[in-house]
DSSP file (Angstrom, degrees, kcal/mol; ACC not computed):
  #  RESIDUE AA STRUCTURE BP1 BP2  ACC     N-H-->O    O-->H-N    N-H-->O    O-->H-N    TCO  KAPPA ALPHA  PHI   PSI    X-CA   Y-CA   Z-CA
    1    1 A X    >>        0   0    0      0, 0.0     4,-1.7     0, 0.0     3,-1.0   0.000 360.0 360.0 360.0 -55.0   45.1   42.1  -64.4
    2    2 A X  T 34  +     0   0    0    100,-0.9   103,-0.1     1,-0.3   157,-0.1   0.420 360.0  58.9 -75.5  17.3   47.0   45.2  -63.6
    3    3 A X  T 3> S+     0   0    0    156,-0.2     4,-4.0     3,-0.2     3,-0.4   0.750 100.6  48.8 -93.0 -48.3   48.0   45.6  -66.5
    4    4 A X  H <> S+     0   0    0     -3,-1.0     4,-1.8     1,-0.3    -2,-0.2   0.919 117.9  48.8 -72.0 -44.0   44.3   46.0  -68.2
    5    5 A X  H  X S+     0   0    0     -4,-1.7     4,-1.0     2,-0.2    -1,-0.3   0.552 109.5  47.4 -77.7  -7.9   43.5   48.6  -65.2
    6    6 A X  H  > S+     0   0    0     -3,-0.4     4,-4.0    -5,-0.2    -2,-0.2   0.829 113.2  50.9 -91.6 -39.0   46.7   50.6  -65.6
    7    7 A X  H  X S+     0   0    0     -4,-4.0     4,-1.7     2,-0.2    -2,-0.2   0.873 114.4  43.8 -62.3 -28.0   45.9   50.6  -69.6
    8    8 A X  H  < S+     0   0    0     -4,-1.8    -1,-0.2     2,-0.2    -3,-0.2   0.977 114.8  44.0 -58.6 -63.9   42.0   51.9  -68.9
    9    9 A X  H >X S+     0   0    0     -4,-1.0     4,-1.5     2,-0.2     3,-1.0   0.830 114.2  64.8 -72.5 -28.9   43.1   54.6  -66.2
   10   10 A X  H >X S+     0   0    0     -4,-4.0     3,-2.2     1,-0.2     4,-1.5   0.891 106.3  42.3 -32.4 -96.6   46.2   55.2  -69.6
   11   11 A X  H 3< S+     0   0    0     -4,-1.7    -1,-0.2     1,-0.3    -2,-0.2   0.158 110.3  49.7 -67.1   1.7   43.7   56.2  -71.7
   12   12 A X  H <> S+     0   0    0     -3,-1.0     4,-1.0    -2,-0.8    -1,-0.3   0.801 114.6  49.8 -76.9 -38.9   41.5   58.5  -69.5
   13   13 A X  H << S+     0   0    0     -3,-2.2    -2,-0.3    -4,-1.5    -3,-0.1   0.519 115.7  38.1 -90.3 -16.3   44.7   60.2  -68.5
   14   14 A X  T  X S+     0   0    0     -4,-1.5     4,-1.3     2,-0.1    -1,-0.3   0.878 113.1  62.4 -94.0 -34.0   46.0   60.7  -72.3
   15   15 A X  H  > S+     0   0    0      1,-0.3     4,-0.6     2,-0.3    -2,-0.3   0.736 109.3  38.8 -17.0 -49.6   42.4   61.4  -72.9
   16   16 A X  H  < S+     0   0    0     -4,-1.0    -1,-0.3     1,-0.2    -3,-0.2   0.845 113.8  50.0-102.1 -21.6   42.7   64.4  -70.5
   17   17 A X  H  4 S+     0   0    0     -5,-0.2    -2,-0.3     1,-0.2    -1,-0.2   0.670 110.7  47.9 -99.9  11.2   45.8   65.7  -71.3
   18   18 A X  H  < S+     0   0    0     -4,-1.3    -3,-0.2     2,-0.1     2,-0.2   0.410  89.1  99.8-119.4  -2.8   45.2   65.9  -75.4
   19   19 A X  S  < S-     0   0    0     -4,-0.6     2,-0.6    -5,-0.2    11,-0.0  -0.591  72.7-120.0 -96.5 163.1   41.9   67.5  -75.6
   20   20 A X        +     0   0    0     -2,-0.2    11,-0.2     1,-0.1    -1,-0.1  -0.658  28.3 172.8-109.5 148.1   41.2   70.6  -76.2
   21   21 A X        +     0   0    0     -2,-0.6    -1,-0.1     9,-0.1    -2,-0.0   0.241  35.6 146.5-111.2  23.6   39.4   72.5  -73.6
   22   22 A X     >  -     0   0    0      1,-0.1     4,-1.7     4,-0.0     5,-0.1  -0.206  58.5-126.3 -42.1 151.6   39.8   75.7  -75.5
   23   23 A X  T  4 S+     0   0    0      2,-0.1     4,-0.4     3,-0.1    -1,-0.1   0.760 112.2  45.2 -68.5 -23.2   37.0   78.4  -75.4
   24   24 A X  T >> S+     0   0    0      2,-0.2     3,-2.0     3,-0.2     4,-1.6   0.980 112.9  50.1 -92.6 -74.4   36.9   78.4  -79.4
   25   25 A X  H 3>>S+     0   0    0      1,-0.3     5,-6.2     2,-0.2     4,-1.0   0.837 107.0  54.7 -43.6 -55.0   36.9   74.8  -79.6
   26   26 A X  H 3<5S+     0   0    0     -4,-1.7    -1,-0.3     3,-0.3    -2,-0.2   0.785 107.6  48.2 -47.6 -39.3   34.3   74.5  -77.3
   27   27 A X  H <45S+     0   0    0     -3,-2.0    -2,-0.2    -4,-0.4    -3,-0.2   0.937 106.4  56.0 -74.4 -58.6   31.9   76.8  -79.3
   28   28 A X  H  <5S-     0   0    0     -4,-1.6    -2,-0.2     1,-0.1    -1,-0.2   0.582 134.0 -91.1 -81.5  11.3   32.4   75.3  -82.0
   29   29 A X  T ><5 -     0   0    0     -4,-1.0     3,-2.8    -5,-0.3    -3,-0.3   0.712  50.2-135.9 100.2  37.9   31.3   71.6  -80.4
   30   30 A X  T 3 <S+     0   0    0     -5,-6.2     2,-0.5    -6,-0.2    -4,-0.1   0.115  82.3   3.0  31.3-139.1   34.9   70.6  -79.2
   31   31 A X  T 3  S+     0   0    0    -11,-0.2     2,-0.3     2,-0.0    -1,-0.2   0.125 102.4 127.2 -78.2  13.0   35.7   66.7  -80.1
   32   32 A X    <   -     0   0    0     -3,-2.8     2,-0.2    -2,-0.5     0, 0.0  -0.580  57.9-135.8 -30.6 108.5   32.1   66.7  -81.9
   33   33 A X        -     0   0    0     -2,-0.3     2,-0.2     1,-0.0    -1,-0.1  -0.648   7.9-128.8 -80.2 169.4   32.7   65.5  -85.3
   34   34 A X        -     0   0    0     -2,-0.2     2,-1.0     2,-0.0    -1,-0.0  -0.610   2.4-148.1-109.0 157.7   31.3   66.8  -88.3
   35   35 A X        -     0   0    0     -2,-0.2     2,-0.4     3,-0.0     3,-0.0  -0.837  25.5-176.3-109.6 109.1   29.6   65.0  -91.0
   36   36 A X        -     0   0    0     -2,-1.0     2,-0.1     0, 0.0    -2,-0.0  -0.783  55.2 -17.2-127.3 122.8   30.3   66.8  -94.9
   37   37 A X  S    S-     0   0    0     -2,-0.4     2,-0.3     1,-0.0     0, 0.0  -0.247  79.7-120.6  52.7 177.4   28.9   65.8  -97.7
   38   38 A X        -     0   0    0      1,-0.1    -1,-0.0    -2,-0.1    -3,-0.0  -0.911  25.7-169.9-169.9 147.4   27.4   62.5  -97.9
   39   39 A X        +     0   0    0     -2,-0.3    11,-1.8    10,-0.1     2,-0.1   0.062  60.7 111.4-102.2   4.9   27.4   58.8  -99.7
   40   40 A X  S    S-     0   0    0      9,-0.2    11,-0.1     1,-0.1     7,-0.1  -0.550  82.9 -75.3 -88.7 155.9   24.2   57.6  -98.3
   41   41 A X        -     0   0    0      9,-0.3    -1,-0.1     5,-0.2    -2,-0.1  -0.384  25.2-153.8 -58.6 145.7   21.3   57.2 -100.9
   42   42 A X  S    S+     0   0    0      1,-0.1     2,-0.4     2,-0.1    -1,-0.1   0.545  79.9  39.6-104.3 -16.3   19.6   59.9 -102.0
   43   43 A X  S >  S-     0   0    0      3,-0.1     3,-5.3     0, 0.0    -1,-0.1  -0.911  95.2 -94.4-139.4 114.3   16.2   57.9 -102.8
   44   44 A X  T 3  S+     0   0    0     -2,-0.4    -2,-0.1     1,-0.3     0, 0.0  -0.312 122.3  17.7 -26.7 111.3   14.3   54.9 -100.7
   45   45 A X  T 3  S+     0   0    0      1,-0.3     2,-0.3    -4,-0.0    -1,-0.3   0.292  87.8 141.1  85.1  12.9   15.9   51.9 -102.7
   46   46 A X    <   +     0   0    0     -3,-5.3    -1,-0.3     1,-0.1     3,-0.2  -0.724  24.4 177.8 -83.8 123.9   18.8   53.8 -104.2
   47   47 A X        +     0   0    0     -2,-0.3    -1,-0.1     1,-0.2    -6,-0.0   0.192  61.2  74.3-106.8  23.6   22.0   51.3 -104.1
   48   48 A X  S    S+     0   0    0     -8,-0.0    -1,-0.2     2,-0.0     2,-0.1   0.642  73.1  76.8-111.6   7.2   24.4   53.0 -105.5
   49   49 A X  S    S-     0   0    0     -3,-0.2    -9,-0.2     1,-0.1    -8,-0.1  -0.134  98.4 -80.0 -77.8-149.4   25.4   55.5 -103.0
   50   50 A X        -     0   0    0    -11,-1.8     2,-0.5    -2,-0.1    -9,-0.3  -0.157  49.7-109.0 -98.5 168.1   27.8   53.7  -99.9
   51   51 A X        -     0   0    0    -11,-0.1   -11,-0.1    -3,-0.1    -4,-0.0  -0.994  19.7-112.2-108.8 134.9   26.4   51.9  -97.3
   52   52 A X        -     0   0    0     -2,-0.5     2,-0.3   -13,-0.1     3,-0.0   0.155  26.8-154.7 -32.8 123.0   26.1   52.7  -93.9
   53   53 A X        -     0   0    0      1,-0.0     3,-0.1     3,-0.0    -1,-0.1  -0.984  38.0 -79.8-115.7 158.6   28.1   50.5  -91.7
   54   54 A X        -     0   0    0     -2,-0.3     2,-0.1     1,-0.2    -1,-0.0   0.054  57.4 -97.3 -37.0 121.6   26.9   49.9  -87.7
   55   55 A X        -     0   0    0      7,-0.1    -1,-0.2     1,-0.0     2,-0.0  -0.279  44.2-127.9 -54.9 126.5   27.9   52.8  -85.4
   56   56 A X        -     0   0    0     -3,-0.1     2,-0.2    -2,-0.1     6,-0.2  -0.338   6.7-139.8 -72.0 168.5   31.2   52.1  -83.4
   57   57 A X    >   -     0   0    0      4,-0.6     3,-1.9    -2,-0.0    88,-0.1  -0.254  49.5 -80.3 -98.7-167.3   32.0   52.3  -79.7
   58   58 A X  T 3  S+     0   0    0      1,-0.3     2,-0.6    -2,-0.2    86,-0.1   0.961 135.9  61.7-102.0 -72.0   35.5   53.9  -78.4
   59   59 A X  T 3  S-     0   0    0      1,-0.2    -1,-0.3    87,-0.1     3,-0.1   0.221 106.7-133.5 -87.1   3.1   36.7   50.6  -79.2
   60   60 A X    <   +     0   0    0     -3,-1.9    -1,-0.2    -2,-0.6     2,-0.2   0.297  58.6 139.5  57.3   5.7   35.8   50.9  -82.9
   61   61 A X        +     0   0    0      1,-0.1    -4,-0.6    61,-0.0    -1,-0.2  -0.518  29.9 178.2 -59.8 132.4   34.0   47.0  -82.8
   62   62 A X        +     0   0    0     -6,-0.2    -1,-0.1    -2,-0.2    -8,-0.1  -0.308  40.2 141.7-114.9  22.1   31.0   46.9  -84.7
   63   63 A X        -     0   0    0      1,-0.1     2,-0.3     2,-0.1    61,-0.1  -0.294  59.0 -80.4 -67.0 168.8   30.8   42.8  -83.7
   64   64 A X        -     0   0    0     59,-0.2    59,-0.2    58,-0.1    -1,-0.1  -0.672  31.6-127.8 -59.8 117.6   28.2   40.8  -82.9
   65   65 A X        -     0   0    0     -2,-0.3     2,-0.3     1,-0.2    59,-0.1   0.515  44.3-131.5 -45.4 -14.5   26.8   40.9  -79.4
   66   66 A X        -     0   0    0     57,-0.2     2,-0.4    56,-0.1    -1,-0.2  -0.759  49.6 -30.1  93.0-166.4   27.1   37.3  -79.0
   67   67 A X     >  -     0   0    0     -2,-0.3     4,-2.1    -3,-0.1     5,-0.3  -0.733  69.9-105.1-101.6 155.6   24.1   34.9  -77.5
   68   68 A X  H  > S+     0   0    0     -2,-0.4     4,-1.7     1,-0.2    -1,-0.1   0.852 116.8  54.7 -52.5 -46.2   22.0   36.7  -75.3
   69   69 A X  H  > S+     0   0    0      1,-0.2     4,-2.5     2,-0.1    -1,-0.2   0.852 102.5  53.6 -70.2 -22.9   23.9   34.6  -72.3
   70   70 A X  H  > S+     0   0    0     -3,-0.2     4,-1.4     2,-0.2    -2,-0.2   0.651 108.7  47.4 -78.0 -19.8   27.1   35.3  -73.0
   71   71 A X  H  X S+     0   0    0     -4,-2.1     4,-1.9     2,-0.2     5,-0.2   0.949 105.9  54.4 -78.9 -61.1   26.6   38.7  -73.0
   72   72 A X  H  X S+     0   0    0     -4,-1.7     4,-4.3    -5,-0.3     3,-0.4   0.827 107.4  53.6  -0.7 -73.3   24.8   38.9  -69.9
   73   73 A X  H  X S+     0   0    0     -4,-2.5     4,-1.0     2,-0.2     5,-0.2   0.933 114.5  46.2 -30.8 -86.1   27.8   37.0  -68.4
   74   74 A X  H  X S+     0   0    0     -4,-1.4     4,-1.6     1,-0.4    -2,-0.2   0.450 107.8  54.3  -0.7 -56.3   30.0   39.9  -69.9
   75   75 A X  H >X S+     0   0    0     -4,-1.9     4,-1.6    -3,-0.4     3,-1.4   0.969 105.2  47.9 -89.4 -62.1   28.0   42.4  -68.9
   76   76 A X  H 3X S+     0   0    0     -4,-4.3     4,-2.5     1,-0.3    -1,-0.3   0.724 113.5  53.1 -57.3 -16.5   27.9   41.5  -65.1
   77   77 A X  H 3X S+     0   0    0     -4,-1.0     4,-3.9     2,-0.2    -1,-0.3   0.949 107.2  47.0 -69.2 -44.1   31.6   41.2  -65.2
   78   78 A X  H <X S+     0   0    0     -4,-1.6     4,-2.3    -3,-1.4     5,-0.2   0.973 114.4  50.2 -59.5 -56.6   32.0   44.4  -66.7
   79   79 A X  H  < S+     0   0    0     -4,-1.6     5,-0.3     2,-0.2     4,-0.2   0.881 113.9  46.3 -38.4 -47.3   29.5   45.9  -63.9
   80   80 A X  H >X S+     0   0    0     -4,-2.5     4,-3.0     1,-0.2     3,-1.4   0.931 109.3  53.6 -60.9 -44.7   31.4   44.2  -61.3
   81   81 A X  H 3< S+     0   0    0     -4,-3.9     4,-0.4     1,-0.2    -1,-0.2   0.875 112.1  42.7 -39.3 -50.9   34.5   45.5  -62.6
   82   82 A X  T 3X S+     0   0    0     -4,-2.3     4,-0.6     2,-0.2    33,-0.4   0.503 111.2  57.8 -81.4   4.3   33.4   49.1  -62.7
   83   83 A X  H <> S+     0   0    0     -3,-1.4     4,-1.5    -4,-0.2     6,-0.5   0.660 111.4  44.0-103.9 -55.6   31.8   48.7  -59.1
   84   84 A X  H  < S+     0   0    0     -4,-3.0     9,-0.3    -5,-0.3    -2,-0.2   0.548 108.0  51.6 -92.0  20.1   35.0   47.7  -57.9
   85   85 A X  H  4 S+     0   0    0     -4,-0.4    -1,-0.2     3,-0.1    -3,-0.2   0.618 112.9  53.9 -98.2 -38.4   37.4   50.5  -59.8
   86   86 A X  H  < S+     0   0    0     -4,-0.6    -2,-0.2     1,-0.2    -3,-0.1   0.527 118.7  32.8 -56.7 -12.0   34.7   53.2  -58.1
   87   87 A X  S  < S-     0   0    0     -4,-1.5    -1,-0.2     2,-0.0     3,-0.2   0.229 108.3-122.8-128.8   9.5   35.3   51.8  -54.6
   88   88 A X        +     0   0    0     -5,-0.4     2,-1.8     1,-0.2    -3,-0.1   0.829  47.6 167.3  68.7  15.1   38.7   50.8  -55.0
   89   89 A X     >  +     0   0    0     -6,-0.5     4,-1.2     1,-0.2    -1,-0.2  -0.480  11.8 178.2 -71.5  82.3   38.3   47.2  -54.2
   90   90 A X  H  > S+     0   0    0     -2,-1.8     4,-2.4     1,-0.2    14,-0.3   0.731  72.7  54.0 -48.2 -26.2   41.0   45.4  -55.0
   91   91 A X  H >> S+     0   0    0      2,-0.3     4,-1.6     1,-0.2     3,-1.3   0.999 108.5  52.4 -80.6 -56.4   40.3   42.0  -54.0
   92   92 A X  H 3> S+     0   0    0      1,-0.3     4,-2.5     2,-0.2    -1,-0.2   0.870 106.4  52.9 -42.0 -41.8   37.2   42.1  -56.0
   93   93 A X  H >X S+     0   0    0     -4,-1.2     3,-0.9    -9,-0.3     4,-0.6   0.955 108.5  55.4 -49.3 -61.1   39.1   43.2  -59.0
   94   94 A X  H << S+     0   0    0     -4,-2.4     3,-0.3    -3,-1.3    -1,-0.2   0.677 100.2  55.1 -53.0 -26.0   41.5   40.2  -58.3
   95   95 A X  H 3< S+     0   0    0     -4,-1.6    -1,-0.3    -5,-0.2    -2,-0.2   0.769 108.1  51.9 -87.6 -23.4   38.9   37.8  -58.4
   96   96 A X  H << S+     0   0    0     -4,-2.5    61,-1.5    -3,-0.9    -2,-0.2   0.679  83.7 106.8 -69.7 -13.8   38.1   39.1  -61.6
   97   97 A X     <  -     0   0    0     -4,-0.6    60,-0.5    -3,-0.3    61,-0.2   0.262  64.2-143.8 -51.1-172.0   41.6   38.8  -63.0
   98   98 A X  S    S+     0   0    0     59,-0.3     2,-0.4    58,-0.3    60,-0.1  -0.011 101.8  52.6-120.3 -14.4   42.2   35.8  -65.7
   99   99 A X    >   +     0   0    0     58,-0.5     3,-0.5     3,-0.1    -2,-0.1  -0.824  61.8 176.4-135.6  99.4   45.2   35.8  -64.0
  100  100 A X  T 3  S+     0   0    0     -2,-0.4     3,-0.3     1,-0.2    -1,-0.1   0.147  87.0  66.0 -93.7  28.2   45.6   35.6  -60.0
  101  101 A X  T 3  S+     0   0    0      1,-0.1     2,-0.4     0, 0.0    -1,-0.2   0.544 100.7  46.9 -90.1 -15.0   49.3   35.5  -60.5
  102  102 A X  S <  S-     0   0    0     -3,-0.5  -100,-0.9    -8,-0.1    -1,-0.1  -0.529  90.9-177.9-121.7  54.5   49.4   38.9  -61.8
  103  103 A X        -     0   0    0     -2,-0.4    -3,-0.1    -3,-0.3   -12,-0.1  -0.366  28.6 -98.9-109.6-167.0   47.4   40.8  -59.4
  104  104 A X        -     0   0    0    -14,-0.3     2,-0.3   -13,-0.1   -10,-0.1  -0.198  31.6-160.7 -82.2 164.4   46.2   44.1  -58.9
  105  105 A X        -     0   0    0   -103,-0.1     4,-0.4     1,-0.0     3,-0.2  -0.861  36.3-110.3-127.2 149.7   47.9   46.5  -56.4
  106  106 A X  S    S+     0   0    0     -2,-0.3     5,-0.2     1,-0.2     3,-0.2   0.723 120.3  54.4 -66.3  -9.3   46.5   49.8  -54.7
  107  107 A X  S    S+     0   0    0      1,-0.1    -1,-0.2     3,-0.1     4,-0.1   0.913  81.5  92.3 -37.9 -63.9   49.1   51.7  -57.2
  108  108 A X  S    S-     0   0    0     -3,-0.2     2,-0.4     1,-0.1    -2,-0.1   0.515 101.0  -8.0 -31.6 -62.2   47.6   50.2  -59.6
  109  109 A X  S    S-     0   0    0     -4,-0.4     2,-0.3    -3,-0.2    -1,-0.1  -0.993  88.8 -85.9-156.0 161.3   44.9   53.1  -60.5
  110  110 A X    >   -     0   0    0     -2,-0.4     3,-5.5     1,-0.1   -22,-0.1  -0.379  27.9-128.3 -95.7 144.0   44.3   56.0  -58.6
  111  111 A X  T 3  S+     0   0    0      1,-0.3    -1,-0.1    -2,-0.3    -4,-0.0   0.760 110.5  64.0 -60.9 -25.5   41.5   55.8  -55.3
  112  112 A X  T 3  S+     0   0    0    -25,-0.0    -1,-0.3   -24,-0.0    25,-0.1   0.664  76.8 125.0 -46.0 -29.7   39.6   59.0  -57.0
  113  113 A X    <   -     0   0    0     -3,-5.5     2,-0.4    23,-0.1    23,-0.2  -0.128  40.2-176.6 -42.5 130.5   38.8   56.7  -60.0
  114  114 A X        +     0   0    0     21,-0.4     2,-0.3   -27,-0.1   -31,-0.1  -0.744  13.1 162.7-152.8 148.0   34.9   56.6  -60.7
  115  115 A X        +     0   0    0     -2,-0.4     2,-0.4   -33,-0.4    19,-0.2  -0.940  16.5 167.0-154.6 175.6   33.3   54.2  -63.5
  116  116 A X        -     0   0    0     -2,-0.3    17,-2.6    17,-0.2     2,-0.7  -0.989  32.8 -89.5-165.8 175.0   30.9   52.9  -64.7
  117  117 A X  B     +A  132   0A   0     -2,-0.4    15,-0.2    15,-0.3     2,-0.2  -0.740  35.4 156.8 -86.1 109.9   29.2   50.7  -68.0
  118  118 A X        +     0   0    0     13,-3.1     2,-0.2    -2,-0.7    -1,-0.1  -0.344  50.4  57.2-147.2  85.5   27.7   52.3  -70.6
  119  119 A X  S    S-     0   0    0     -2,-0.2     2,-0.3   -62,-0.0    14,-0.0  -0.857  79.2-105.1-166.0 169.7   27.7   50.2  -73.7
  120  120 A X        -     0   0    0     -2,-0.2    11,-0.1     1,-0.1     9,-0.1  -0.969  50.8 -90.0-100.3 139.0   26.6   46.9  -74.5
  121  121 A X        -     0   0    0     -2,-0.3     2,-0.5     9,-0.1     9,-0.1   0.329  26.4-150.3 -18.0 169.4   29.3   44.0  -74.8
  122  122 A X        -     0   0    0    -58,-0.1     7,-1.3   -57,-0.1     2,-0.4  -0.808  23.8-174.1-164.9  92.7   31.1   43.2  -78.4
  123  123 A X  E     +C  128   0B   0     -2,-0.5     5,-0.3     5,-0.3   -59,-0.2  -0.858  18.5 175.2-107.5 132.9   31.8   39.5  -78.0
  124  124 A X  E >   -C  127   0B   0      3,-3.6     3,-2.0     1,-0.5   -59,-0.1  -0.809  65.9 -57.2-146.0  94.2   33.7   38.2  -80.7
  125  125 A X  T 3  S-     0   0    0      1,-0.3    -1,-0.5    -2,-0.1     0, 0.0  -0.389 119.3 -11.8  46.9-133.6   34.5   34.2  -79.4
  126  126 A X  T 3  S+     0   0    0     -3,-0.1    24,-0.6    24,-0.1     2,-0.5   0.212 131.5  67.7 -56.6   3.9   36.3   34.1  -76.0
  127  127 A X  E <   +CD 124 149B   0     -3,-2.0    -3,-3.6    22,-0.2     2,-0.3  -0.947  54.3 161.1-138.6 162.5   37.0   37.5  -76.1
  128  128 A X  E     -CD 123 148B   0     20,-1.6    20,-3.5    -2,-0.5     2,-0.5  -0.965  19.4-151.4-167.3 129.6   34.6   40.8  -75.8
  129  129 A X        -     0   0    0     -7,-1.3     2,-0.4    -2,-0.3    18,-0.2  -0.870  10.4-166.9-116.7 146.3   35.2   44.7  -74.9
  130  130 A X        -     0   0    0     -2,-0.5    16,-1.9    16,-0.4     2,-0.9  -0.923  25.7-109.7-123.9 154.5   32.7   46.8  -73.4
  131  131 A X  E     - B   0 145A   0     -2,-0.4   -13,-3.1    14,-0.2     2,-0.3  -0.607  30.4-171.9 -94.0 133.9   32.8   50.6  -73.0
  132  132 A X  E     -AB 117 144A   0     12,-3.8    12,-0.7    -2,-0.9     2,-0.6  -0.748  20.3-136.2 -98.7 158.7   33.3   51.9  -69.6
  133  133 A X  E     - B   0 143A   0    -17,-2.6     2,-0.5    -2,-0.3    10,-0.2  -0.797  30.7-163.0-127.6 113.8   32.9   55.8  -68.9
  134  134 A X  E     - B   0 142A   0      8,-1.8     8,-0.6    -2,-0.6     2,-0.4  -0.794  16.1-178.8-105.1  99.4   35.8   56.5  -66.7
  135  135 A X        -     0   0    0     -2,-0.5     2,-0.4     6,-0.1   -21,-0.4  -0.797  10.0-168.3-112.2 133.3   36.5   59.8  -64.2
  136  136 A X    >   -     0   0    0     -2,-0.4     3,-1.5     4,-0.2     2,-0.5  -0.865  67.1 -38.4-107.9 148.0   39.4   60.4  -62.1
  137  137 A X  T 3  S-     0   0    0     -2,-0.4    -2,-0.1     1,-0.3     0, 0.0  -0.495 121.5 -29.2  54.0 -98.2   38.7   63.6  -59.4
  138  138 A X  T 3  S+     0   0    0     -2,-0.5     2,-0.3     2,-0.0    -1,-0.3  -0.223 101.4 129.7-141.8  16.2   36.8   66.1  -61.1
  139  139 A X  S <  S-     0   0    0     -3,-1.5     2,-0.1     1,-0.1     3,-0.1  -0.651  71.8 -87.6 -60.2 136.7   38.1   65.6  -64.8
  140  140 A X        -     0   0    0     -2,-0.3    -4,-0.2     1,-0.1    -6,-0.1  -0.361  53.8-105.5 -53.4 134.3   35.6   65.2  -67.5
  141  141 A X        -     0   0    0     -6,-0.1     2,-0.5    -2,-0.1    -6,-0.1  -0.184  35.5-145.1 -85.3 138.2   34.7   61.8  -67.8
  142  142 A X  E     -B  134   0A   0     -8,-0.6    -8,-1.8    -3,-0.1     2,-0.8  -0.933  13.4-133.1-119.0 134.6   36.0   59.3  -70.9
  143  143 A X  E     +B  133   0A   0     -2,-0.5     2,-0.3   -10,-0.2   -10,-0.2  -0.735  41.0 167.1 -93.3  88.9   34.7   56.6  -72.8
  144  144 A X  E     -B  132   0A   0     -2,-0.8   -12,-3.8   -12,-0.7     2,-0.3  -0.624  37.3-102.2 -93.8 173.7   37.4   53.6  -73.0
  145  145 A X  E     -B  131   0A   0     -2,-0.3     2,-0.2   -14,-0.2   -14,-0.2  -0.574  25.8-172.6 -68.1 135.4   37.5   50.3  -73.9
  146  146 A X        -     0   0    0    -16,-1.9     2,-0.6    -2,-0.3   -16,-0.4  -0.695  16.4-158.4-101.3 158.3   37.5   47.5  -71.3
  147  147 A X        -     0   0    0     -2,-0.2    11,-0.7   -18,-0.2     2,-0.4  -0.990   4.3-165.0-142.3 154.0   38.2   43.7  -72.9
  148  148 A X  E     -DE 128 157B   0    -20,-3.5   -20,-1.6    -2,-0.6     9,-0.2  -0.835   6.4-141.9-109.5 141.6   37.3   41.0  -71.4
  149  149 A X  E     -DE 127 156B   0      7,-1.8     7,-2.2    -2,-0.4     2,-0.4  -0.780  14.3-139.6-107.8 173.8   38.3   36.9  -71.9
  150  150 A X  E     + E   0 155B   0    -24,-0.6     2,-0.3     5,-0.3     5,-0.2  -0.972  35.8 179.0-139.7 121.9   36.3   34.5  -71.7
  151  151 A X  E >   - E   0 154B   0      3,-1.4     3,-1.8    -2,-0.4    -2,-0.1  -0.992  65.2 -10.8-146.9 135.8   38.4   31.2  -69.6
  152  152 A X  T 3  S-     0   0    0     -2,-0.3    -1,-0.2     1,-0.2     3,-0.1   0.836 135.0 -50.1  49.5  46.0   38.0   28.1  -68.4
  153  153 A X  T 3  S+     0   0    0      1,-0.3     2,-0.3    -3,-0.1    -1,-0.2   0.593 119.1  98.9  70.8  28.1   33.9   29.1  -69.3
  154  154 A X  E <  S-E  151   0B   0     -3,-1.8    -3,-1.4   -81,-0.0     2,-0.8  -0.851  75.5-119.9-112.4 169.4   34.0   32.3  -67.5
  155  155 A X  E     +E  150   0B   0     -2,-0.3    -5,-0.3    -5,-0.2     2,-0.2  -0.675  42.0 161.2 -93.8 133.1   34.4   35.8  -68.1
  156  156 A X  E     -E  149   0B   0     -7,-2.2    -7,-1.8    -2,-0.8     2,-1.0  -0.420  42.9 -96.6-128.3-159.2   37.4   37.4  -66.5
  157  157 A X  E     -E  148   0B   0    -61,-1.5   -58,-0.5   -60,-0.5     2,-0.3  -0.928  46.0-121.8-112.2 112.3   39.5   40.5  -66.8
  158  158 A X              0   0    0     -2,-1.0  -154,-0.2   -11,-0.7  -155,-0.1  -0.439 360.0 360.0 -43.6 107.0   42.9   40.0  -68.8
  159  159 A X              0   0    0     -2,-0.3  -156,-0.2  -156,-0.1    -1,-0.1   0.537 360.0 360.0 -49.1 360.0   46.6   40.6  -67.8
C-alpha cells in the first residue's frame, strides 16, 4: 500500500522537476504536443490511410472499461482513495490497502498532497488503473496513474 502512494506522489514529483516552465516553451504550448502531417483518411470510406486507435490516459491503456459494476466499484475506490490522500487519512488509505500488512505511514506522502479522479477506470480482469490529478503545495497539478486490484471480490489499493 505504501508503496503504490509513494510511487503516485514519485511521479508528481519527477513530473515537477523535468518540465519545462520556460517562458519560450510556454508560448509555444509547453508539454502540448503537436500533430504533423497525418495518416488518417482523406475521404469518408477511405481505408487505406492508418487507423485511429482510442485516445490514451497517462497510463497509456486504451482497455476496456469493464462491466458497468465493476467499474463503478473501481471508481468509488479510486474516489475514496483520492479523498483520503487530500485529507491525509491514513487509516482510510489502509483500509484500502490489498495488503494490511504493508501499511501506510504519515511519511508516506506529503500532508500538502491534494487529488482527486479525473478519468474513468481501465479494468483489464482483476486489475484496473484510473487517472488521478495530483498537487503537492502550490505546484502545478499532474495526471498519474493509480492501479487498482481487484481481491478476494473487492477492489483495493496494491503494495
Amino acid at each position: 500500500m505504501a508503496a503504490v502512494v509513494v510511487l503516485v506522489v514519485a511521479g508528481v514529483v519527477v513530473y515537477l522537476l523535468t518540465r519545462d516552465d520556460s517562458p519560450e516553451n510556454a508560448a509555444e504550448g509547453g508539454d502540448v504536443p503537436t500533430i504533423t502531417g497525418s495518416a488518417a483518411p482523406t475521404t469518408p470510406g477511405d481505408t487505406t490511410g492508418a487507423s485511429v486507435a482510442p485516445p490514451a490516459t497517462a497510463t497509456g491503456a486504451t482497455g476496456a472499461p469493464g462491466t458497468p459494476a465493476e467499474a463503478d466499484a473501481a471508481g468509488t475506490v479510486a474516489e475514496q482513495a483520492a479523498a483520503a490522500i487530500s485529507t491525509a487519512d491514513i487509516d482510510a488509505l489502509n483500509k484500502m490497502s490489498c495488503d494490511p500488512s504493508n501499511p501506510a505511514t504519515e511519511e508516506t506522502f506529503p500532508a500538502d498532497a491534494r487529488a482527486k479522479v479525473v478519468g474513468e477506470p481501465k479494468i483489464n480482469g482483476d486489475t484496473a488503473t484510473i487517472d488521478l490529478e495530483l498537487t503537492i503545495a502550490n505546484s502545478e497539478p499532474a495526471v498519474v496513474p493509480m492501479p487498482l486490484t481487484k481481491k478476494d471480490g473487492r477492489w483495493c489499493i496494491p503494495s
